[in-house]
N, C-alpha and C positions, 0 to 999 in steps of 0.2 A: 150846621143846619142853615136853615134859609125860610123866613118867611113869606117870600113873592112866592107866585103862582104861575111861572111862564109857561107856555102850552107845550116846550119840546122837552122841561127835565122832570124827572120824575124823583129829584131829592127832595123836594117838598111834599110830598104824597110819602114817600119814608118816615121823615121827621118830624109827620102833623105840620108843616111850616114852623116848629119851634128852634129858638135858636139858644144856644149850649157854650159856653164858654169855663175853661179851666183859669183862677183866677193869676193873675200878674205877676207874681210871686214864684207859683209853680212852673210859668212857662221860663222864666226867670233862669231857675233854675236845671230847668231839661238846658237851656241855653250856655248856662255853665259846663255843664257835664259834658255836652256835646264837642266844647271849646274845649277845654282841657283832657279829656280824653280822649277823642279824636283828632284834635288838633283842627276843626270844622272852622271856615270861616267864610263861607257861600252855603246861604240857605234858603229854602222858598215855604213860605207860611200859607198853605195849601186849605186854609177855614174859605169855604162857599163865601164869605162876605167880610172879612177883615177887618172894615173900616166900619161898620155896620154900627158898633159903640164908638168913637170917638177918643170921649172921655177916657175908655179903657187903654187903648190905641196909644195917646197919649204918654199916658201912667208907664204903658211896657215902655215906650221908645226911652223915655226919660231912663228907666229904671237899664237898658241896655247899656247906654250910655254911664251913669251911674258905675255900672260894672266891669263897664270898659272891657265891653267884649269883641269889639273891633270885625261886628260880622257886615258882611255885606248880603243884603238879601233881596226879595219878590216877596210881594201878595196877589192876592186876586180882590177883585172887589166890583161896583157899581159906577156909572159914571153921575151918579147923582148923589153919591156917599164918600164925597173926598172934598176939603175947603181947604182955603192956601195956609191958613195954621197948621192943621191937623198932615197936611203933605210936607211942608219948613220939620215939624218934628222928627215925620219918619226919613227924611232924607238927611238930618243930623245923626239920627239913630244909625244909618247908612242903607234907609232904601234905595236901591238901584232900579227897580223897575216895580210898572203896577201892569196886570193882566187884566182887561178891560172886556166885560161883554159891548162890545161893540154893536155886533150884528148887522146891521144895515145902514142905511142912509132915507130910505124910505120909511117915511113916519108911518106908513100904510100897513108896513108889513112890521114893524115895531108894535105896534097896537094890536096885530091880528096875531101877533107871538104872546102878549098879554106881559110884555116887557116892558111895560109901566115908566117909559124915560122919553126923554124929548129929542131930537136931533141935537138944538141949541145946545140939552148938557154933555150932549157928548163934546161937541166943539165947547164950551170951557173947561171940561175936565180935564183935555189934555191939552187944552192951552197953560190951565195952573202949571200942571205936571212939568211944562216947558219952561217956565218962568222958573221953578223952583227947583230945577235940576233931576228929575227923575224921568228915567226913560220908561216909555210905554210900550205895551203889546198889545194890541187890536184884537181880539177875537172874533171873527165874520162868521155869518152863516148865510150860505147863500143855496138858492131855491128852496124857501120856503114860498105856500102856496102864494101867488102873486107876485112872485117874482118876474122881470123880463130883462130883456138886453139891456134896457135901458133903466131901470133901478141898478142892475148889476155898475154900470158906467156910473151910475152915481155915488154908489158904494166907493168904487176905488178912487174916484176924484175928491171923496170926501176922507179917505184915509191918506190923501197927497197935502189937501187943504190943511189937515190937524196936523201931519206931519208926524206921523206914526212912525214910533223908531223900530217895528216889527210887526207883524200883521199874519195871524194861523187862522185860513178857510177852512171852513169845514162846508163839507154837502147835508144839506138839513135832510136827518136821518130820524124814522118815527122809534124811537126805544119803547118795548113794550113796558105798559104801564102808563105811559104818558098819555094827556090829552089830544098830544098830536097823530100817537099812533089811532087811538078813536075814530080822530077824522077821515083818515087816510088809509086803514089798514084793508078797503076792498080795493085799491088801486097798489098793494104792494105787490112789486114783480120780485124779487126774492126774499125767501123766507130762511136762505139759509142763514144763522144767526153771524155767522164768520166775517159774514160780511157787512155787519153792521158798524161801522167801523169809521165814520164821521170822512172816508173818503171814496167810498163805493156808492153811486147812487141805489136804492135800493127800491125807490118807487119813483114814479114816472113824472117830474112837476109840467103843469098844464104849462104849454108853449113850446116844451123842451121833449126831445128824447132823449137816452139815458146814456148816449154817445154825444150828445150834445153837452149834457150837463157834466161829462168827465172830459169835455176838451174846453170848456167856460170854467173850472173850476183849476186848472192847470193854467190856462191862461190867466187868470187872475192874480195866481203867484209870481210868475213871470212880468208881469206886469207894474204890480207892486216891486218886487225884489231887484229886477235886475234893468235900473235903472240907474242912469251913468252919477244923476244929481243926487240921487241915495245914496250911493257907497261914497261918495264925493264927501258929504255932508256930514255922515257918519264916520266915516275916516276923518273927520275937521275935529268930530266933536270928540273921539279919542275912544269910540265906542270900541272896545273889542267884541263883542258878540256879534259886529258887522258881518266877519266872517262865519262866524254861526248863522247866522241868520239866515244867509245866501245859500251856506252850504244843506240845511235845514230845509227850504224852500224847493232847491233843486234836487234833493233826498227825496220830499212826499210825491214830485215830477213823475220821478223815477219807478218809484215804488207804486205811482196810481197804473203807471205804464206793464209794470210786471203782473201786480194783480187783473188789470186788464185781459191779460194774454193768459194767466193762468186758467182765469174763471171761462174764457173761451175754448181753452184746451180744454178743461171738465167737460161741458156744455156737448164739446165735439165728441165724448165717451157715452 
């Protein structure tokens, strides 16, 4: 669950904004079973907000440890619900990376998402994360309403500045139910659902066409990824999902390019 109210997800309009946790002990335990009967030892803690208790957060990493389960894992979480105790824990416990709604660089368009964080915490969130050894994932969204070239350029200069050991754009896509589809839903040019799909633009953002907004949103990755002082740096740092990452990057290229030609071929039926 998730208490915020951002304008594009619609998990908080499911779960009333309440937030649900299974206690310390139980997860504990899914943890053992998983370990020893699977033999599991990479895993990703996929709770909307992770860090969101602390306190709790805490009590598991310790109690991980404790059990000497020797996993190496991911969360997702906020850049404004991570301190340099509470990240020293989970990276003893053996967190490897945090998945970060990032979103912009534009305090402009952070506000008009109703994403309630400040640029500043983004830049110390993953400056901690860099001091403390856990690698980050950037999540971007880009054209939402007020978007231009030049946020977009700010975006990626600001995910260079923090030093982002990963970075997944998505094209800001209205899901129905959301308060963004509200805004937007008399300017959406397709309604097939297939294509709702965080890499098809599916409505038109003001500045852009929608050939625009799928060659700015390729370029973006390319941009980010396949740069010489990244893999440089990442390779330094002993990262293996470097090559995940690139290969990852150049996969959604690909796949924006296929789906492209597909939806064209239909269109020509």
């Amino acid at each position: 669950g998730c208490p915020f109210n951002c304008k594009f997800c619609v998990a908080w309009k499911m779960n009333r904004r309440r937030y649900r946790v299974r206690s310390v002990k139980n997860v504990v335990e899914e943890l053992e079973y998983l370990v020893h009967r699977f033999k599991a030892r990479f895993l990703s803690f996929v709770d909307d907000l992770f860090t969101i208790n602390r306190k709790r957060v805490k009590a598991l990493c310790r109690a991980i440890r404790e059990h000497r389960l020797n996993l190496v894992w991911g969360c997702e979480t906020r850049v404004d619900m991570v301190d340099r105790e509470t990240l020293m824990e989970m990276r003893k416990a053996g967190c490897y990376w945090i998945y970060f709604g990032f979103e912009s660089a534009s305090q402009t368009i952070l506000n008009s998402m109703r994403k309630n964080i400040q640029v500043e915490q983004i830049k110390r969130a993953f400056k901690l994360c860099r001091e403390v050894g856990v690698n980050t994932i950037a999540s971007v969204m880009l054209f939402w309403p007020g978007e231009t070239r030049e946020t977009i350029k700010q975006t990626l200069n600001l995910l260079k500045e923090v030093e982002a050991d990963a970075a997944h754009f998505s094209i800001a896509t209205p899901f129905i139910g959301s308060d963004f589809y509200e805004e937007v839903k008399e300017r959406l040019k397709v309604k097939d659902w297939e294509h709702y799909n965080l890499i098809n633009p599916v409505y038109e953002a003001p500045g852009f066409t929608m050939e625009e907004m799928r060659k700015q949103w390729a370029k973006a990755y390319l941009s980010f990824y396949l740069r010489p002082s990244y893999l440089v740096k990442q390779t330094l740092k002993g990262n293996r999902e470097v090559v995940r990452t690139v290969i990852y990057a150049l996969t959604k290229y690909l796949k924006a390019k296929v789906s492209k030609l597909t939806f064209s071929l239909r269109r020509g039926f």
